[in-house]
C-alpha positions in Angstrom: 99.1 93.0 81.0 98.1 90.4 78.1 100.1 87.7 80.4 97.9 88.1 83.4 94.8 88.5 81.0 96.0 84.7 79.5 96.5 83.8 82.8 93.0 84.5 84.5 91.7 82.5 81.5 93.8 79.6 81.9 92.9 79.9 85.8 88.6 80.2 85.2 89.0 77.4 82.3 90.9 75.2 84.8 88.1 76.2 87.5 85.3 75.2 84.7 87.3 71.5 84.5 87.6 71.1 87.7 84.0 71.2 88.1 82.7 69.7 85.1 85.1 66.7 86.4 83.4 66.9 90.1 80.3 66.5 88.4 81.4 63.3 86.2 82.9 62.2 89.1 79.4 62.0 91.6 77.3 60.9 88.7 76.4 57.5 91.0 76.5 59.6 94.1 72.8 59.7 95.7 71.4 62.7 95.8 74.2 64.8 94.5 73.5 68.3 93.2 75.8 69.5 89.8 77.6 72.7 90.4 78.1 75.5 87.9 81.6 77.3 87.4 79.6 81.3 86.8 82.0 83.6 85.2 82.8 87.5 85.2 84.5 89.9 83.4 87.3 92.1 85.4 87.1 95.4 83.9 89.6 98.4 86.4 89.0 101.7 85.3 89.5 105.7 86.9 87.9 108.8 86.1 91.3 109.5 84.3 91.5 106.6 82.0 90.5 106.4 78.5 87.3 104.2 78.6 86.6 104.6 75.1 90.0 102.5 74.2 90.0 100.3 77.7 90.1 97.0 77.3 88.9 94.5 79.6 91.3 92.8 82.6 90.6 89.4 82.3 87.9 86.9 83.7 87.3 86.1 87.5 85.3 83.1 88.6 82.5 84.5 90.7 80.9 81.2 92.2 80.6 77.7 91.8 77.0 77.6 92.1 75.4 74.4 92.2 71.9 73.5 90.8 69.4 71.9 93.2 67.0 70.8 90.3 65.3 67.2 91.0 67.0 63.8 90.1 65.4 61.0 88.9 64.2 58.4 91.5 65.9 55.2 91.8 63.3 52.3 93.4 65.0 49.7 95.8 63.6 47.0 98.4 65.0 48.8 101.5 62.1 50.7 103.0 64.0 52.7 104.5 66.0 54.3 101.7 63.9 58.0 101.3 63.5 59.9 98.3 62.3 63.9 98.1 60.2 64.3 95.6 59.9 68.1 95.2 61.5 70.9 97.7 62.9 70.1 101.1 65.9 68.5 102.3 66.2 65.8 105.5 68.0 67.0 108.7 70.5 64.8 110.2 72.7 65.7 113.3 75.9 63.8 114.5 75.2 63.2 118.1 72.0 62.2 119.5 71.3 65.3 121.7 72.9 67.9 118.9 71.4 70.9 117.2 73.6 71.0 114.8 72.1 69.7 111.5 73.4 69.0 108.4 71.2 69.0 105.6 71.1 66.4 102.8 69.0 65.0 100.2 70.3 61.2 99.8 68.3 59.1 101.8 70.1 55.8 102.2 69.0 55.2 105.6 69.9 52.1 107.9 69.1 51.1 111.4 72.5 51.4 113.5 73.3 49.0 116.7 70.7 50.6 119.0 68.0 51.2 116.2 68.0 54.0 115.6 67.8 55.5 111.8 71.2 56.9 110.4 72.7 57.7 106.8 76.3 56.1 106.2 78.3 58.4 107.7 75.9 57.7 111.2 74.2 60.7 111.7 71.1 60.8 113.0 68.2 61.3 110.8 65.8 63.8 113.0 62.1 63.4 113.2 59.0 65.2 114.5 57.0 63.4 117.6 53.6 61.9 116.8 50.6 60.2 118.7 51.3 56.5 118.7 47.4 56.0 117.9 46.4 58.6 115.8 49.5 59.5 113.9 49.0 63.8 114.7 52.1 65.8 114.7 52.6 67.1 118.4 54.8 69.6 117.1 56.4 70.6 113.7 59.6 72.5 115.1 63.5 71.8 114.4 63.9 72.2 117.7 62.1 69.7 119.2 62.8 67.1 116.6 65.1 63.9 117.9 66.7 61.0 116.3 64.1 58.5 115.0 64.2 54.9 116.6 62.7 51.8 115.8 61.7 49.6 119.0 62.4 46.5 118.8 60.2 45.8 121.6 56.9 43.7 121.9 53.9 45.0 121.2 51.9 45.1 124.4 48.8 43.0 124.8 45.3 44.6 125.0 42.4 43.3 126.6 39.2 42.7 124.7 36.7 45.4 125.5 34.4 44.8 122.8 32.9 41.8 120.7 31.2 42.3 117.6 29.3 39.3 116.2 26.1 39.3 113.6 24.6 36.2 112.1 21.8 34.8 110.1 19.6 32.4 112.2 17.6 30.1 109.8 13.5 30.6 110.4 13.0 26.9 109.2 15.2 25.6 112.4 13.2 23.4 114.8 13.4 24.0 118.4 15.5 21.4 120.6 13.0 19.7 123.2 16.1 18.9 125.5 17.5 21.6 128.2 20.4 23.1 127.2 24.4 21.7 127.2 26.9 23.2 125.4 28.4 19.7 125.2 25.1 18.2 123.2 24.9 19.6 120.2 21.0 18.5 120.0 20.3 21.1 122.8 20.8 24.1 120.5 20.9 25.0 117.0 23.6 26.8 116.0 27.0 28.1 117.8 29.7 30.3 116.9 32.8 31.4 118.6 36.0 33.9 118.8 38.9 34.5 120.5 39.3 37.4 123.1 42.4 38.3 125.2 42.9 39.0 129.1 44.8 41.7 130.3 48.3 39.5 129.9 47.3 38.6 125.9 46.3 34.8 126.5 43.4 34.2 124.5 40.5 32.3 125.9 37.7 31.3 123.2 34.2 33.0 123.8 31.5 30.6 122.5 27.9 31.9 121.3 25.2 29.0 121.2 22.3 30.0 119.8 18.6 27.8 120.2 15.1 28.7 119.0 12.4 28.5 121.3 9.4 26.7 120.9 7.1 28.5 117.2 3.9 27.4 119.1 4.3 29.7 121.9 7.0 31.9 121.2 7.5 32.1 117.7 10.4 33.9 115.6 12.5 34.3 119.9 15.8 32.6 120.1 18.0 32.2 123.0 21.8 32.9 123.3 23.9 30.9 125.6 27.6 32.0 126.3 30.6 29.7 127.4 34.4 31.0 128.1 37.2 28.7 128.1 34.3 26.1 128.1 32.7 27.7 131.2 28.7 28.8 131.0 27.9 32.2 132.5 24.8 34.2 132.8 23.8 37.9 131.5 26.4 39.3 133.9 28.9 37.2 133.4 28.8 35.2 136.0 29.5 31.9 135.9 27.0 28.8 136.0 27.9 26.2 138.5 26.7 22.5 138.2 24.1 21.4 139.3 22.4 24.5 138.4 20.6 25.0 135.3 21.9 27.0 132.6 20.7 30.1 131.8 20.4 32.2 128.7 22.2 35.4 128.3 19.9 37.3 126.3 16.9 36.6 124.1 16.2 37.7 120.6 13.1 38.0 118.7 12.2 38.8 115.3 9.3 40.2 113.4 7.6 39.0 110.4 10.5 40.3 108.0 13.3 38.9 109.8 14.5 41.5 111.7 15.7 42.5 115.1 12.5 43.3 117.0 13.4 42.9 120.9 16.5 41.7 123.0 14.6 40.3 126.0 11.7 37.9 127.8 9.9 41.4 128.1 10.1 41.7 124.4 11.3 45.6 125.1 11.5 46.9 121.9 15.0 47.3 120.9 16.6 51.5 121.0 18.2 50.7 117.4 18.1 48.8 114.2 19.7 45.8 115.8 19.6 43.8 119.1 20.6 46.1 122.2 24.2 45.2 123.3 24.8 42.9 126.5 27.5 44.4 128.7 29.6 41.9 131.0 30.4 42.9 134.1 34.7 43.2 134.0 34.6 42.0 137.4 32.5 38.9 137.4 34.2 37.6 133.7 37.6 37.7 135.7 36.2 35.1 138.0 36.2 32.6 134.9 39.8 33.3 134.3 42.5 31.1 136.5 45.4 32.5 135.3 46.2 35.3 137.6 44.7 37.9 134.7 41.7 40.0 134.7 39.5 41.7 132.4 40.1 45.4 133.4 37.1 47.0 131.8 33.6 45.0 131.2 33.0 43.2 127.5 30.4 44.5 125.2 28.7 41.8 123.2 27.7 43.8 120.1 25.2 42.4 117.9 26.6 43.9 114.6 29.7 44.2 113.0 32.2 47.1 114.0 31.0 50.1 111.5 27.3 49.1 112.1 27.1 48.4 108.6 23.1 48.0 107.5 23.8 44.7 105.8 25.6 43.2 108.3 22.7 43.5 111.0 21.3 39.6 112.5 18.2 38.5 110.4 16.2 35.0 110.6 15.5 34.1 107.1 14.5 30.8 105.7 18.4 30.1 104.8 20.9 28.3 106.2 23.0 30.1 109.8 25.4 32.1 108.3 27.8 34.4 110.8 28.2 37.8 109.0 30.8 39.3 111.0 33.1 38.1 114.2 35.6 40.5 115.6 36.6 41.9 119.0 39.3 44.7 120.0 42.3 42.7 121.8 45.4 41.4 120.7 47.9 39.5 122.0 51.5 39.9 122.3 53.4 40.4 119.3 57.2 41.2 117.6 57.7 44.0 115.6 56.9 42.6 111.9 57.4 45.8 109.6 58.3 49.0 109.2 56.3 51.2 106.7 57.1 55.3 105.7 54.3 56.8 104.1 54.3 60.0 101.8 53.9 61.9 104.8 56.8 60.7 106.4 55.4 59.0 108.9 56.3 56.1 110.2 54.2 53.3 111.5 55.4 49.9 112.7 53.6 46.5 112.5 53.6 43.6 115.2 52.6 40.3 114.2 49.9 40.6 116.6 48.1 43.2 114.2 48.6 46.0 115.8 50.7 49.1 114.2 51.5 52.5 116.0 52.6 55.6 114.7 57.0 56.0 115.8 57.3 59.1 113.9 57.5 61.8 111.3 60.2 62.2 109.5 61.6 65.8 109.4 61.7 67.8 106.6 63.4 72.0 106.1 63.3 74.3 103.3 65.3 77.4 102.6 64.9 80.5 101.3 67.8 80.2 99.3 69.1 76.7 98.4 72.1 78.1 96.8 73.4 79.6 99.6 73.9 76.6 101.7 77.5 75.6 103.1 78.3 72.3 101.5 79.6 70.1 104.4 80.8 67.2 102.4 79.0 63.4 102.4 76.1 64.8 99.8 75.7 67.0 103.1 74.7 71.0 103.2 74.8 73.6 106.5 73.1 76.8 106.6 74.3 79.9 106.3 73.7 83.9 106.4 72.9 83.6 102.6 70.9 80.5 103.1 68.6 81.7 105.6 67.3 80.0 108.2 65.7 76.1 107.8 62.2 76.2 108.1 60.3 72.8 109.0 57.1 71.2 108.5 55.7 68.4 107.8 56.5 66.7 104.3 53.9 67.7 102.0 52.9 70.9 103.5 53.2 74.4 101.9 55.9 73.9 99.3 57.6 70.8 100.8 58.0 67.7 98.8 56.4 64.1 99.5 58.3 61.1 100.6 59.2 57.9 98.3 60.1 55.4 100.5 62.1 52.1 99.2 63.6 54.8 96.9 67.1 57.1 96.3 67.1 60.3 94.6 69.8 59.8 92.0 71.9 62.4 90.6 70.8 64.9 88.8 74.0 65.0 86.9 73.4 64.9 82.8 76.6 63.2 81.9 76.2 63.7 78.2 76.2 67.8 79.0 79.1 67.6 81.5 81.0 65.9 78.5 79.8 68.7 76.1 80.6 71.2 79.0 84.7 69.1 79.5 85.1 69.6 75.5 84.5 73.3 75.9 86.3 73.9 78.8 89.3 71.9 77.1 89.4 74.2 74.3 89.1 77.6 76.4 92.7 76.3 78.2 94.0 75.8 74.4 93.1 79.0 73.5 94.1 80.7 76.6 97.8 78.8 76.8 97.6 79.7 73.1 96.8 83.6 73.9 100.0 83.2 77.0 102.5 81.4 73.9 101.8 84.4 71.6 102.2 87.2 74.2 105.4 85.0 75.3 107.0 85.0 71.6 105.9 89.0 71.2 107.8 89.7 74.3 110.8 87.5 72.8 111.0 89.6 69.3 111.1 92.8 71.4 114.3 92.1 73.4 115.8 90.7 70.2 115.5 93.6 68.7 118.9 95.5 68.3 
């Protein structure tokens, strides 16, 4: 009985190296978690047996248990190596239209040949659809995650819709006493312009020209003129045809404090704190365009910048013009310029045209019990009856972790306790062989014995 006592100790002591050495041996491997040899006495007794004078059978190794605690983060320049910070695991799957996930924490992600995010081994990292504008989660389910790709496509032009411009007209000005030309600069006072886009992206420059009317019969009123692509038009975008004269697009006026007051002739009070907006009709602006394009919606001329802010509002003060804001809403075409994860795990790409839309959420499961998992090899994990089933959501939801991206979740391997922990585990397999070499010479004695 004492051999196969020694010999379940030399057996859990080899067990306890064999895992203290799997641990030294991952302590680079990203997002490895340390295992635990657990150990329990084997005790076989019967109602008949004398338990007061029983001794023990021997040791059994119960399970190697490993220990999901968090490893340190390691930062890098790849954005699109992912760290976990806290509880949750990323799902991967092997094929693109597979339900069968593996589970993993080591986020060394790349782009494959047809761009779409994989880990090494080139599984699939899985993802939760989104709104391209808004970024909102359509749906948090495992099951109608899918492999995550980055388009290398061109971001598609938008047409301008909207033009926001404000401005500071100087009060000490004097009026022109020539008829307006947007080619004379002594016909107005002051002109600013931007560039807005058709419906295929080519830009066209929108001018604003701006020329005070006469103080001794219309004091503190200023007229706007408008050219595009050098081409005059009137309030409803029309354009203005040599010989005829050139005609205004809207009228400002002032009060006493040098601000807005009224946007027309009429001098109709204004409905706000600034100048009423001028709307161009989309299909009459097309008519200045000759390159096959259109505008498909009509352009607002806004007399204020884009969040209305009170500051920003057209005055006529006794300074200098000054343009306070100049924006509009359309972009050109543009190449994908950058790739950016958030905390949230969502992912939003750039174009060099400025615009950015929302690819993605990167998917994130929990389990009931961590321990339970299946380990599938490759820093990999699969569920099973003891595991529970994943649950996903969002990353940072409930008790799911955030995202790091440009970061790797190290080991959490301590290698000065795992050398500690191979010193013990040496000297248990010493003692043991030494408890077999005894019972060996014992048993020798005996049949010497004449």
């Amino acid at each position: 009985m004492s051999f196969n006592i020694a010999l379940t100790g030399l057996a859990a002591a080899q067990k306890d190296l064999d895992t203290t050495a799997n641990n030294i041996a991952n302590v680079n491997t990203t997002g490895f978690k340390e295992s635990r040899a657990e150990f329990a006495s084997v005790y076989a007794s019967s109602v008949f047996s004398a338990g007061k004078t029983k001794n023990g059978d021997g040791v059994s190794t119960t399970m190697v248990a490993q220990q999901f605690h968090q490893g340190s983060l390691n930062f890098t320049q790849n954005s699109l190596d992912l760290a976990i910070t806290g509880e949750g695991y990323f799902a991967t799957s092997e094929d693109l239209g597979s339900q069968d996930y593996t589970f993993t924490r080591a986020g060394a992600f790349k782009l494959n040949k047809d761009n779409f995010i994989v880990d090494a081994n080139g599984n699939f990292l899985q993802g939760f659809p989104v709104d391209p504008s808004t970024g909102d989660t359509t749906s948090v389910s495992l099951s109608t995650s899918s492999p995550l790709q980055i388009p290398d496509a061109s971001g598609s032009p938008r047409a301008t819709t909207n033009v926001y411009s404000s401005f500071n007209l100087d009060s000490t000005a004097t009026a022109p006493t020539i008829a307006f030309d947007p080619d004379t600069t002594a016909s107005y006072n002051s002109s600013t312009s931007t560039t807005v886009y058709d419906s295929l992206g080519e830009p066209h420059t929108l001018q604003l020209f701006f020329r005070k009317e006469d103080p001794t019969t219309d004091p503190n009123e200023w007229q706007v003129f408008a050219t595009l692509g050098g081409k005059p038009f009137d309030a409803n975008g029309n354009e203005i045809v040599a010989p005829a004269v050139i005609t205004p697009i809207t009228e400002f006026g002032f009060n006493a404090q040098g601000f807005p007051e009224h946007t027309d002739a009429a001098e109709t009070p204004n409905t706000g704190t600034t100048f009423n907006p001028l709307n161009l009709t989309a299909a009459n602006v097309s008519g200045l365009l000759t390159n096959g394009a259109t505008f498909p919606s009509d352009i607002q001329l806004n007399w204020r910048d884009e969040a209305n802010t009170t500051n920003k509002l057209p005055t006529q003060f006794a300074s200098r013009f000054e343009v306070k804001a100049l924006d509009q809403d359309g972009a050109t075409t543009g190449r994908l310029a950058g790739i950016d994860i958030g905390s949230d795990g969502k992912i939003v790409a750039s174009y060099s045209n400025g615009d950015s839309t929302f690819l993605g959420q990167v998917a994130m499961v929990r389990f009931s019990n961590s321990q339970g998992l299946t380990e599938a090899g490759n820093t990999g994990w699969k569920k099973s009856l003891t595991s529970g089933e994943p649950i996903a959501g969002e990353p940072g939801s409930g008790t799911l972790g955030t995202i790091n991206s440009s970061a790797l979740e190290q080991s959490n391997v301590n290698l000065t306790n795992e050398l500690v922990d191979l010193i013990s585990a040496q000297r248990n397999f010493q003692a043991n062989s030494r408890a077999l070499e005894v019972n060996s010479t014992l048993q020798q004695n005996i049949l010497q014995i004449r």
